[in-house]
N, C-alpha and C positions, 0 to 999 in steps of 0.2 A: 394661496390667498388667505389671507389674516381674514379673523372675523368681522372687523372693523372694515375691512376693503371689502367684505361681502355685502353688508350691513349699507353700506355707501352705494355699490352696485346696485343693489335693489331697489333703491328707494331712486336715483336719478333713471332707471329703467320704468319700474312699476308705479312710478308717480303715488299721489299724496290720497287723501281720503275721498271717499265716495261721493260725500256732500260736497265738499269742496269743489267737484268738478259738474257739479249738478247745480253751482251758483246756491248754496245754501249757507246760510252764513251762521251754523249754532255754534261759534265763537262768544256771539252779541248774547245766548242764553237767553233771548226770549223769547215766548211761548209762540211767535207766530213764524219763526225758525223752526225749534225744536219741532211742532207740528209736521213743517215739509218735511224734515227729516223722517219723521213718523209715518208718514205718506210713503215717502221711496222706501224706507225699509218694509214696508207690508209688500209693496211692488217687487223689492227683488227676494222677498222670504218666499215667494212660487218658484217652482222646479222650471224657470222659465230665463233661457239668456239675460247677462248682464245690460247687456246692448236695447235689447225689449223694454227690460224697464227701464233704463232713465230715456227711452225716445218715450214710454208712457207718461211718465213721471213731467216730460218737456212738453208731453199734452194737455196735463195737467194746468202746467206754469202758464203754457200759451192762452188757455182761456179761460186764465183766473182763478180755478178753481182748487185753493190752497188750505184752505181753513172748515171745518165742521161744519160750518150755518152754510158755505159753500156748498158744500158735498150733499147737505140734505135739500137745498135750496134747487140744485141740479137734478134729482130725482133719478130713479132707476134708471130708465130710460137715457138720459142723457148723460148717465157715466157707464154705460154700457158703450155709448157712440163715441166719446174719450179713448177708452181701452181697446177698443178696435181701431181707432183711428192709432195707436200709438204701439200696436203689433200682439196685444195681450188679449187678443182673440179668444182664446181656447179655455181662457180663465175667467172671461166679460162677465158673465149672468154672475156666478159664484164670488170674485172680488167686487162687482157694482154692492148685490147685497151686505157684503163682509163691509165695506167702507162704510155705508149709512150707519149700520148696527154697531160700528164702533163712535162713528160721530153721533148722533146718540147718547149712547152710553157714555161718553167723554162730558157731552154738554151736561148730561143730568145728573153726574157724578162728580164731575172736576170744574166744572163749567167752563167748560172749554179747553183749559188749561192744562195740558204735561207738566209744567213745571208744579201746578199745585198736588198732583202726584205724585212726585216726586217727593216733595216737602212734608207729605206724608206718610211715608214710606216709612217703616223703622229700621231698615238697613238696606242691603244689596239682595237677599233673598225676600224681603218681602217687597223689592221695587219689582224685582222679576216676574213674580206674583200676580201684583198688581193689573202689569202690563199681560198676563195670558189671562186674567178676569174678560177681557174682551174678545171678543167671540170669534175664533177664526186667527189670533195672533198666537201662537204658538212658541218655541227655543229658539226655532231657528230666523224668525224675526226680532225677537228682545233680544238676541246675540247681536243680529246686523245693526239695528237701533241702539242698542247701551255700548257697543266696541268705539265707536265715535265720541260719544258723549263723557268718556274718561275724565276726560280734564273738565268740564263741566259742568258735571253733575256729582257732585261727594260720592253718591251713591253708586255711582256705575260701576260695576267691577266684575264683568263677567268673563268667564274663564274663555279661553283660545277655542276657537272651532277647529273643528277637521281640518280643514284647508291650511288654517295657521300653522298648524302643527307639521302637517306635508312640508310646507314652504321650509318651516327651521329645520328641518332634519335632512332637507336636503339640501341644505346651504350649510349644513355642520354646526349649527345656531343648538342645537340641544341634541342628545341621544338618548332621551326617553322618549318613548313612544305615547303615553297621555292618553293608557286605554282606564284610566279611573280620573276623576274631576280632584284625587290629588293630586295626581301624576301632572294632571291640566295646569292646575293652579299654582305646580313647580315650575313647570314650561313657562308660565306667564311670569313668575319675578325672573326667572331666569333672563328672559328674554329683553325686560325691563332695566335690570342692571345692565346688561350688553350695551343698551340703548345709552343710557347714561354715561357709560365708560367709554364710546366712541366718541362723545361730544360735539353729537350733529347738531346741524340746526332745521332739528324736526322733531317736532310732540311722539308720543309714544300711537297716539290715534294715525299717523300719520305711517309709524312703521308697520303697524297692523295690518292697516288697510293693503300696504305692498305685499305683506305677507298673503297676505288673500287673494290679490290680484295673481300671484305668482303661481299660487298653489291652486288653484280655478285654473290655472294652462296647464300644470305639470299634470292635473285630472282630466282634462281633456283630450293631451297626448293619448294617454294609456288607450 
């Protein structure tokens, strides 16, 4: 199988981006998108099933509670009742408070706005920055957060996670392994040119995310 019939396999098996399937539209690039997105990626940066968070994330959507004045307006207690209702049990108390403390800090810093974040940001290393300023957001959330937001956001440009990297190496998609964030960040054009030179009709966020979805089963095989 050519790289290009891999590349294709993948992506009609592993379907398209995360938000995308979560009805999240940061195509449109504005702030009250980007947020849900910002929302699901804290929900799935826990050591907690894919499946968990976006049934959280759809408890979320179901009652209403999408935006910062939201989330503080809702109060402990009642996004504690959210995340249990939506399987995130185990994380309720510790993500209720991590949510407020970043809606919060969003309002009285950016007011409100990711996108005004972003805007000032002075590159890819300090957007990354920015985003673990808030309390409880960590790599491995500004990784699930900024991998989408590629085309988007100027500034997005974070290197390939674990998982990405599984997924290409056993799909013959690269034979570096990407145990240093150069190694990473050759894996990433690497993989980008690939992309390009097949001539799908799909965004680079788009092969990512399959790369992830792939690499998330070939981890749970083992």
């Amino acid at each position: 199988m050519s790289k290009r019939e891999a590349i294709e396999q993948l992506l009609k098996e592993w379907g398209s981006r995360f938000s995308t399937e979560l009805g999240i539209n940061i195509d449109s690039g504005s702030s009250g998108e980007i947020f849900k997105w910002f929302l699901a990626s804290i929900l799935f940066g826990t050591r907690i099933r894919q499946s968990a968070a976006m049934q959280t994330y759809r408890e979320f959507k179901k009652r209403g509670v999408l935006t910062p004045d939201a989330i503080l307006k809702t109060g402990w207690d009642g996004l504690v009742q959210i995340l249990d209702a939506g399987g995130y049990a185990r994380y309720d108390f510790k993500t209720a408070t991590k949510l407020l403390g970043i809606s919060e800090m969003l309002n009285n810093r950016y007011s409100g706005d990711l996108n005004r974040l972003h805007e000032e940001a002075r590159d890819p290393g300090d957007l990354e920055s920015r985003l673990m300023e808030f309390k409880g957001v960590g790599e491995v959330t500004v990784n699930i957060f900024l991998r989408e937001l590629r085309d988007i956001w100027q500034k997005a440009d974070p290197i390939p996670g674990d998982t990405v990297i599984i997924a290409a190496r056993k799909l013959g998609l690269t034979s570096l392994e990407g145990h240093t964030d150069e190694e990473k960040r050759k894996i990433l054009e690497e993989l980008k040119r690939l992309l390009e030179q097949a001539a799908l009709p799909y965004c680079f966020s788009d092969f990512e995310a399959a790369l992830v979805r792939f690499g998330t089963e070939i981890r749970r095989r083992k």
